[in-house]
N, C-alpha and C positions, 0 to 999 in steps of 0.2 A: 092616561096621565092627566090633572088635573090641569084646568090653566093657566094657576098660577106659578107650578111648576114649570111647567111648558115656557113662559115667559122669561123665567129665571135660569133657565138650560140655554133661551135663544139670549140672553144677553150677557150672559156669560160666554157665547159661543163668539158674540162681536165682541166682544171685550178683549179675549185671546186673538182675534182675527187683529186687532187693530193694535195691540201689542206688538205682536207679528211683524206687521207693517210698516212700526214706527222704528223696531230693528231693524229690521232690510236698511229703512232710511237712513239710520246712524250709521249703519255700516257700510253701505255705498258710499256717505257722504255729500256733499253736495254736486249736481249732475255736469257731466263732463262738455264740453265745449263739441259744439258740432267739429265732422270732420271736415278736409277739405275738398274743394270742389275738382272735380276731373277733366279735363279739356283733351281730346284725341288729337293724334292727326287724323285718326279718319274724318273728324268733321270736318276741320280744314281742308282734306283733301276736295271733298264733297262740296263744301261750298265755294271753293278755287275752281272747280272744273262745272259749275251749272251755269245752265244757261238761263238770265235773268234780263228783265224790261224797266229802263230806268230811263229818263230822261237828262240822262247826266251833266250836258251844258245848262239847263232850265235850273235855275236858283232854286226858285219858288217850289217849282216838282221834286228836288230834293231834299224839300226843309220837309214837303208836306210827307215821304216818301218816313224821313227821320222824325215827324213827331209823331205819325200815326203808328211805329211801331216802338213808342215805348210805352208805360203805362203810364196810367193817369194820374200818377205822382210820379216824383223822382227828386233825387236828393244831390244837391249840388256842391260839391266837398270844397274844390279850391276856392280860393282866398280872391280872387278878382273875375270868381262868378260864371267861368267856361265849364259848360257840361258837356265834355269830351264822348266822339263817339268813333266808330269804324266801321266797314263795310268792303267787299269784295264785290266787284261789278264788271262785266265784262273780263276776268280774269285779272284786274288790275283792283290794287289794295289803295281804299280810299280814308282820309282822319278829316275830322272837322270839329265843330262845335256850334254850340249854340250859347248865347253870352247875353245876360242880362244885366250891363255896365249901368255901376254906379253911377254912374253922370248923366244917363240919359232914359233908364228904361220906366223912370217915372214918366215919363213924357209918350208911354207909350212903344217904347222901340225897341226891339231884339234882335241881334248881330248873329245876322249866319255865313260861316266858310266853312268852305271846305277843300279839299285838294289829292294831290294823288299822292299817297306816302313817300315822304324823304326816302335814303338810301344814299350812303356814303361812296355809292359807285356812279351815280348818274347827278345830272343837275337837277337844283333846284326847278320842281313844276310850277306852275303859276296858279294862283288863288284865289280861286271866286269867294268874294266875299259884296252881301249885302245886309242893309239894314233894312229890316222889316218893320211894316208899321201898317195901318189901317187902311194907307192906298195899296197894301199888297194884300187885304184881308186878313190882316193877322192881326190881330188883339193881343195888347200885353196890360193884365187888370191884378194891380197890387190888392193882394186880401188880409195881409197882415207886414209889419215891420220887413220881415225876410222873406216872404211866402208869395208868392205871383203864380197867377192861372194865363196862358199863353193858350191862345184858340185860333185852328186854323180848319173853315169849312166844319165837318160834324166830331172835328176832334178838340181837347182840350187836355194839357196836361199841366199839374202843378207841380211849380221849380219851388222847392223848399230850399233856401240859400242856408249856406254853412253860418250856424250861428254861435259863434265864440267872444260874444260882447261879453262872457265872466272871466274869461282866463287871461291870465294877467302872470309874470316871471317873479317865480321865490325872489326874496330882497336878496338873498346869497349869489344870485344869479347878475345884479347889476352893478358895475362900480358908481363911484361918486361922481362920476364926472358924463355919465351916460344917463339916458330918460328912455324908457318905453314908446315905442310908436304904436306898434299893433301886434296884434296875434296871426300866423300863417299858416294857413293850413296846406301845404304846395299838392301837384297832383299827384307826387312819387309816392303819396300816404304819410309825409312827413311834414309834422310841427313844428314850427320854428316862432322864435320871438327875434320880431326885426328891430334892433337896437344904436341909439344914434348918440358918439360920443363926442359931446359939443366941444371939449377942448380941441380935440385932435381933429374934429372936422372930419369925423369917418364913420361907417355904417359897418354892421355885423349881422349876419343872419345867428343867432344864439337856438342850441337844440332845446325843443320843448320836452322836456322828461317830466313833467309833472305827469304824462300820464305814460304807459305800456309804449315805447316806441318799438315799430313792426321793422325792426331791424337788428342785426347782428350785427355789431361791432368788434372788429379787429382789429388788433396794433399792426401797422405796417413793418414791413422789413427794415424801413429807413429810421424810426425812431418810435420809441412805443407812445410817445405823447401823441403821433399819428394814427388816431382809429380811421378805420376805411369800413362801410358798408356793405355788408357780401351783399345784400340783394337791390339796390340802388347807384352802389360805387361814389357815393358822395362821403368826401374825407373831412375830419374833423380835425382840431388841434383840440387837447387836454390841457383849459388855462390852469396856469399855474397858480395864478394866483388871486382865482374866485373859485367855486364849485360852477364849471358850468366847460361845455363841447361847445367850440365854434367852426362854421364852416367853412371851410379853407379851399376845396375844390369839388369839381365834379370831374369824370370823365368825361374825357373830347369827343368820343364818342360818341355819347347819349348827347350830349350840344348840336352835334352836327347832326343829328336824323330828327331833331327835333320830339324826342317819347318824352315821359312821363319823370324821366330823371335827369335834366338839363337844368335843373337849379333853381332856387326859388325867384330867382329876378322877375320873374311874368306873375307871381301868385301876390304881389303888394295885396297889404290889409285893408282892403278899401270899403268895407262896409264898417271898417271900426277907427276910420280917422278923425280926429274930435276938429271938427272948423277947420283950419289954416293951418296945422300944425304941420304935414308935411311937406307944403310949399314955402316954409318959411325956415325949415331947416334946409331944403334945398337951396334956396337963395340964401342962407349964409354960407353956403361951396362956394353957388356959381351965382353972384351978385347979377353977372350978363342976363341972365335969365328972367330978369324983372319984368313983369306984361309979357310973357312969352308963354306960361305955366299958367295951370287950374290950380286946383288944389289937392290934384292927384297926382300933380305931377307933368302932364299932359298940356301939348300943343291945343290951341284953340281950335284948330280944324280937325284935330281927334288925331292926328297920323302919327304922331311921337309922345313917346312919354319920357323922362326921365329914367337912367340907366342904373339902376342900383344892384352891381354885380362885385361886390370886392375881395369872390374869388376866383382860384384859378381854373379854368379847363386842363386837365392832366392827360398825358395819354400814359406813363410809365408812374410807378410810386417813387422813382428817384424825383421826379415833377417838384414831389411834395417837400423832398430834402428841406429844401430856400425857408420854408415857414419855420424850423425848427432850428438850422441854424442861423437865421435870424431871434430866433426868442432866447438861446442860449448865447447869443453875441455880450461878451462883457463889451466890448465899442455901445452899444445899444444903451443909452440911457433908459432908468426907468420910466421915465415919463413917456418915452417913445415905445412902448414894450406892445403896445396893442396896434400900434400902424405895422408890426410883422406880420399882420394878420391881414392885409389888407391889400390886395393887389389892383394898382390902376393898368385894366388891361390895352384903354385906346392908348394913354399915352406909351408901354411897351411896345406897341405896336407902331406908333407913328414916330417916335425917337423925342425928337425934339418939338416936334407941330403940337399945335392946342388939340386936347381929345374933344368929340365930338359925344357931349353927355346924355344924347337924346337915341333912345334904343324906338324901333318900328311901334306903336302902340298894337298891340300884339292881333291880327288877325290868324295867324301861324304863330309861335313862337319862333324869334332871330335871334342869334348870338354867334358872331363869329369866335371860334376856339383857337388859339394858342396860348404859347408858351410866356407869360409873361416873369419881372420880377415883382418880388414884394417890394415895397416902398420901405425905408428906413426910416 
């Protein structure tokens, strides 16, 4: 066969091949989303029952224990910068973190606790918590805006900080009398926009749907403007009268063991607060507070922050009843229509006493749960 034949047989032969191809492709469509990941109990089992060498009281021995087994990136999703971890040791189930606070870790510092996991049958354990720094060998070297390299001995890992300096709540999402604080990213995998309504002098955790939220929402049995979370348990109200879900409660539950779904109070926007803005709405609450607060919100010795929780802990969806017939209340002016939404849990709990506004500044997440009412 000639070769110019030959040439013209081979590229007509890629020509049908790649037709071919490019059918398969349309008709697949475009490629499907990995599966998900599998977790046993046999692993659990297997690593509950071995026997392992840790230095468990030694801070230092278990920061180095926790940064030499991750890798040498990692990605730091919540909003006030804790890179949550776990571990089984001795038979006994251990949480902690590692936390690179806006306030301090330019300076060099990085906060590590850790503890023995909660459990709504025993008491609270107690919580080693230190701040590392260069007299403990540990290096914290900012290499961009959100990006820090943390080195300890021949390991080094980079915390990439959750960066949401673009996202910002559709304008249908805010009323007129409310302004944007920040953007949230909590640890449960959920978004929120934290929103402060200067007339009423009250705060709202507002759901971020601008993008794919990784949850299923349900109407509750008590009213269907009550969606509930099947896989977080944090309840919403359906306002009436914006496009937009605000958070009304969490389960008492997940409060009390302190996981992943006790609420966004611990995940504050704190790499995206512009100057003074959040201590300055704080101090028009609680004026007492003047020279007491950062600008985060937070005591001068670190130990308290300011408590910004105005929903409920639930154990039952009747809990959730009070928010809905409050928002249906004709007594209920409209101008009062969004403090239904709003629960002051110290003062339910104290009666008549001054609440005390200032929550533990978070080495563990704290939050005592009950039952309070919404405010009218």
């Amino acid at each position: 066969m000639a070769d110019g034949v030959r040439s013209g047989v081979r590229l007509a032969a890629v020509a049908v091949a790649l037709a071919v191809a490019t059918c398969q492709a349309v008709a697949q469509g475009p490629p499907l989303p990995p599966q998900p990941r599998l977790y046993t109990h046999e692993q659990y089992v297997e690593e509950a029952t071995r026997t392992t060498t840790l230095a468990i009281d030694d801070p230092v021995a278990v920061f180095a224990f926790v940064l030499g087994n991750l890798p040498d990136r990692v990605k730091v999703y919540p909003t006030e910068n804790y890179y949550y971890f776990r571990f089984i040791h001795d038979g006994r189930q251990y949480a902690g973190n590692i936390r690179l606070d806006a306030s301090d870790r330019d300076a060099g510092n990085a906060h590590f606790a850790y503890y023995e996991d909660l459990a709504e049958w025993k008491d609270e354990p107690p919580v080693t918590h230190v701040v590392l720094d260069a007299s403990y060998g540990v290096t914290v070297e900012k290499l961009d805006r959100l990006v820090y390299r943390v080195s300890y001995g021949r390991k080094s890992v980079v915390f990439a900080l959750n960066d949401l300096s673009g996202v910002r709540p559709p304008a249908s999402a805010l009323g007129p009398d409310e302004r944007f604080v920040g953007p949230i990213f909590d640890d449960s995998a959920i978004r929120f926009f934290l929103v402060y309504n200067s007339k009423l002098k009250i705060f709202h955790y507002i759901l971020d749907e601008t993008i794919p939220v990784a949850e299923d929402l349900v109407p509750s049995k008590v009213a269907d403007r009550i969606l509930i979370g099947q896989r977080t348990g944090f309840a919403y109200y359906l306002d009436d009268k914006l496009d937009r879900k605000i958070l009304v409660g969490v389960f008492e539950g997940n409060a009390r063991v302190n996981n992943y779904f006790d609420g966004p109070f611990d995940q504050l926007p704190d790499n995206f607060l512009e100057g003074d803005t959040l201590r300055q709405i704080i101090l028009e609450i609680e004026p007492s507070l003047a020279g007491q607060i950062d600008r985060f919100g937070g005591s001068p010795d670190g130990s308290d922050r300011y408590l910004i929780a105005p929903y409920v802990s639930y154990r039952t969806e009747e809990d959730l009843k009070i928010f809905h017939d409050c928002a249906i209340n004709p007594k209920i002016p409209p101008a009062q229509y969004y403090n239904c939404f709003v629960v002051d849990e110290d003062e339910a709990q104290a009666g008549n006493a001054a609440p005390t506004k200032l929550r533990p500044k978070k080495i563990r997440k704290s939050r005592v749960a009950h039952r309070p009412e919404p405010r009218p």
